[in-house]
N, C-alpha and C positions, 0 to 999 in steps of 0.2 A: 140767714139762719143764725141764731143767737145757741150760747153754750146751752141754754137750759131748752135748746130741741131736741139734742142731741140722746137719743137712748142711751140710758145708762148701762145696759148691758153691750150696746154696741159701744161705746166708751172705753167699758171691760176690755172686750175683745183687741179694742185696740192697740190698747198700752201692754197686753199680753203677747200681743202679735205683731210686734212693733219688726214693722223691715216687710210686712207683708204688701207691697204695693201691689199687687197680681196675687190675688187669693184664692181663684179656681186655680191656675196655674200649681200655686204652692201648694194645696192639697192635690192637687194630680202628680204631683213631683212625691208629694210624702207617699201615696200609696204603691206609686211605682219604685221607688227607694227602699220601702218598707218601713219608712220613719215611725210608725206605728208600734204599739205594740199592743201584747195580750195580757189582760192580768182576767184573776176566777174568784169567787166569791164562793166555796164549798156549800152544798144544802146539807144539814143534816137531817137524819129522818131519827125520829123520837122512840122508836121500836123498828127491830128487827138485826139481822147479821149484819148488814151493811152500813153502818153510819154515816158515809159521807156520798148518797147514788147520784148524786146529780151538781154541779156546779153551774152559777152564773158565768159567762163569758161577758168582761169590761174589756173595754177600746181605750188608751192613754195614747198621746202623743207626743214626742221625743222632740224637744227643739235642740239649741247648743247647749253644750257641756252637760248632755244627759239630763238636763229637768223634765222632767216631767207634766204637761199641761193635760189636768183634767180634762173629762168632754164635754163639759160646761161652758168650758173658753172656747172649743172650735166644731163642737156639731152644731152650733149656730149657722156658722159659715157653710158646714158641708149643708143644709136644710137650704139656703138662703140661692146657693149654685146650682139647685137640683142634682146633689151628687149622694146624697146616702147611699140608695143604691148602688153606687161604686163602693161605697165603703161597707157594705152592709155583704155585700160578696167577698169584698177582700177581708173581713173578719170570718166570715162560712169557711173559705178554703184555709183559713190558718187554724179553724178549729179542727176541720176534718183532716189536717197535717196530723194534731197532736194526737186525736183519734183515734189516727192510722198508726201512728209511732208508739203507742202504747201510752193508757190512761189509766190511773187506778181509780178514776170517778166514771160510773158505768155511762151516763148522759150529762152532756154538756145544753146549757140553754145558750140560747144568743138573741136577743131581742130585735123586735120588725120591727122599722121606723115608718110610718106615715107615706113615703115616697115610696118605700119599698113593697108594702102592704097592693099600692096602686099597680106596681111594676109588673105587666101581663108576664113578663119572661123569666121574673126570678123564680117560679117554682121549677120552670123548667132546667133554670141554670142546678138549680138544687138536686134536683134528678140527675143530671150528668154527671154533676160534682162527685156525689156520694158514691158513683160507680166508678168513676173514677179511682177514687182512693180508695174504693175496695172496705168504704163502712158501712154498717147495720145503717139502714134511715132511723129506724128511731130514736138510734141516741141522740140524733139532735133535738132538740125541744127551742121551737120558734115561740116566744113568748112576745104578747098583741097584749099592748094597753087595756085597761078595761073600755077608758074613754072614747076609744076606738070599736071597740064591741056595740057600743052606742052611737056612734056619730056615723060610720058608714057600717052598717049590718051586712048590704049585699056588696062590696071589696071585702070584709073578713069572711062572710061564707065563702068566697069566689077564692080565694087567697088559702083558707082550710081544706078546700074540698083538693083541689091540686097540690097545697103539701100532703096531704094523707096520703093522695093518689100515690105519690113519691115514696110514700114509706115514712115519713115525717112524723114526730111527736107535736102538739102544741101546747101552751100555756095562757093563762089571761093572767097579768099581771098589774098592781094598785087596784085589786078590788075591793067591793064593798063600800066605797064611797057614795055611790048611786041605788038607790031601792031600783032604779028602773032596769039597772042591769041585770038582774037577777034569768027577768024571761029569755035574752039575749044567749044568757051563759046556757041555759038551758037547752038553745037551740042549738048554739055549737057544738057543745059537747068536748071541752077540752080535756086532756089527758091530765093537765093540773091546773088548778085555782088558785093562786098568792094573793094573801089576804093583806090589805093594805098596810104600810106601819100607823095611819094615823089611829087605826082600829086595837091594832096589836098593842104600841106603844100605851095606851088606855085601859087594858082589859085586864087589870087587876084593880082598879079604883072605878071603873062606869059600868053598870049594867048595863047601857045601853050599848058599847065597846062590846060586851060580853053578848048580849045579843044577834049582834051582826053577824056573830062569828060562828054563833050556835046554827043560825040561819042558814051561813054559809056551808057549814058540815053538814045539815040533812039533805042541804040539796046535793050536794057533794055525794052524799052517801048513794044518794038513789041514782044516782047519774055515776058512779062510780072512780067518782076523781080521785087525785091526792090534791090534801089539800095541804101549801107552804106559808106557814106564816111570816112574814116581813121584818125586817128593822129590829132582831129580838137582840137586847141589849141588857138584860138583865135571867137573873137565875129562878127570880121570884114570879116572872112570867114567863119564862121554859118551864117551870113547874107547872105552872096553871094550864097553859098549851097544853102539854102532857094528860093532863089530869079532864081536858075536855077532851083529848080525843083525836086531836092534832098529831097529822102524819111528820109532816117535815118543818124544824126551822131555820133559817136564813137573818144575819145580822152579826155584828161586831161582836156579840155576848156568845155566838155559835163559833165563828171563822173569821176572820180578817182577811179581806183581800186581797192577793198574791199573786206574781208571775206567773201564767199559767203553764209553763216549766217545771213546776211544782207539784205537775201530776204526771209526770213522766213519772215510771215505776221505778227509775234508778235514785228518784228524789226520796226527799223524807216523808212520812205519811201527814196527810194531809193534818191530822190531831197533834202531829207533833212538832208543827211549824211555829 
């Protein structure tokens, strides 16, 4: 094998993860250690009392001297071990810690991954979990690719129907990319829609950006979603969100990323980080 076979992202990974000889191992040691950590990306909603109801939950991981390696470098490796599902629990029970300990964001999301979506046992885990810790099921919001909505229909019914069973919120998240999602979304019937950034980031300059999104809202309307728009980075399209009708925005131009420590009630509010 010659250098130029060699995948460039595994490449990445390598010179990142430099000392990982045994790499199921090293991620079985981070998640048992806690090497991990939690940061939250706040949603805003565009009307009403509450400004900030719900938060993204992000996964970072902690190598020496506290750097921090994005999930780009290593849920490569946790997909590649068959282990998301280990990790996709042990980010559930650190959210429903923070939950439990007090949150001033009333629903936290945490995103399925592909492994996990498949996983017969995790709704069940998620049912024990939340009784566990003594939380509402539905502040959690399990947010399912759109791509996903399309590529296996009966694992996201099968995977919906037992989180709801639980008490569970869900979300579709990067949508809009696809016309053909549309009927899919319709079937599920999630609690919210996130409208993709490559649609949002557009939808002051493209009709056709402006389009998708109009789309998205009626169907939204009549299925009674909230719908989040994605990636909002600027003022000049929170206006226009606004002004179409758009529940909630999410993006650098809303919240910046942050410790999810941040939503303990003893911390500062979330607007004034």
């Amino acid at each position: 094998m010659t250098a130029k076979d060699v995948d460039p992202l595994l490449q990445k990974m390598d010179n990142a993860l430099m000392g990982w000889t045994e790499p199921a191992e090293r991620l079985r040691l981070a998640l048992e250690k806690n090497e991990l950590t939690l940061f939250c990306q706040p949603i805003a909603a565009l009307t009403g009392p509450v400004r900030f109801p719900m938060a993204e939950v992000l996964v970072r991981l902690r190598e020496e001297e506290k750097a921090l390696i994005p999930p780009g470098e290593f849920l490569p490796l946790f997909e590649e071990h068959q282990m998301m599902p280990l990790l996709d629990r042990w980010v559930l029970i650190r959210t429903l810690q923070r939950i439990g300990a007090g949150c001033k964001v009333p629903r936290l999301a945490v995103n399925v991954s592909t492994q996990t979506l498949l996983d017969e046992e995790f709704p069940v885990f998620f049912a024990e979990s939340v009784k566990r810790a003594k939380v509402a099921p539905p502040t959690v919001v399990f947010e399912i690719e759109e791509s996903e909505l399309v590529a296996r229909p009966q694992a996201v019914k099968r995977f919906a129907e037992r989180i709801r069973a639980g008490g569970g919120s869900l979300a579709v998240s990067g949508f809009g990319r696809r016309l053909d999602s549309f009927e899919a979304l319709e079937k599920l019937r999630p609690d919210f829609v996130k409208v993709d950034g490559s649609i949002i980031l557009k939808i002051t300059k493209s009709p056709t950006a402006e389009g998708v999104l109009k789309a998205v809202l009626r169907t939204a309307a009549s299925l009674r979603m909230g719908v989040v728009a994605e990636c909002v980075e600027e003022q000049e399209v929170l206006t226009r969100l606004n002004g179409l009708g758009v529940g909630y925005a999410q993006g650098f131009g809303v919240a910046e990323p942050r410790p999810i420590e941040h939503l303990s009630p003893q911390a500062k509010a979330a607007n004034a980080a």
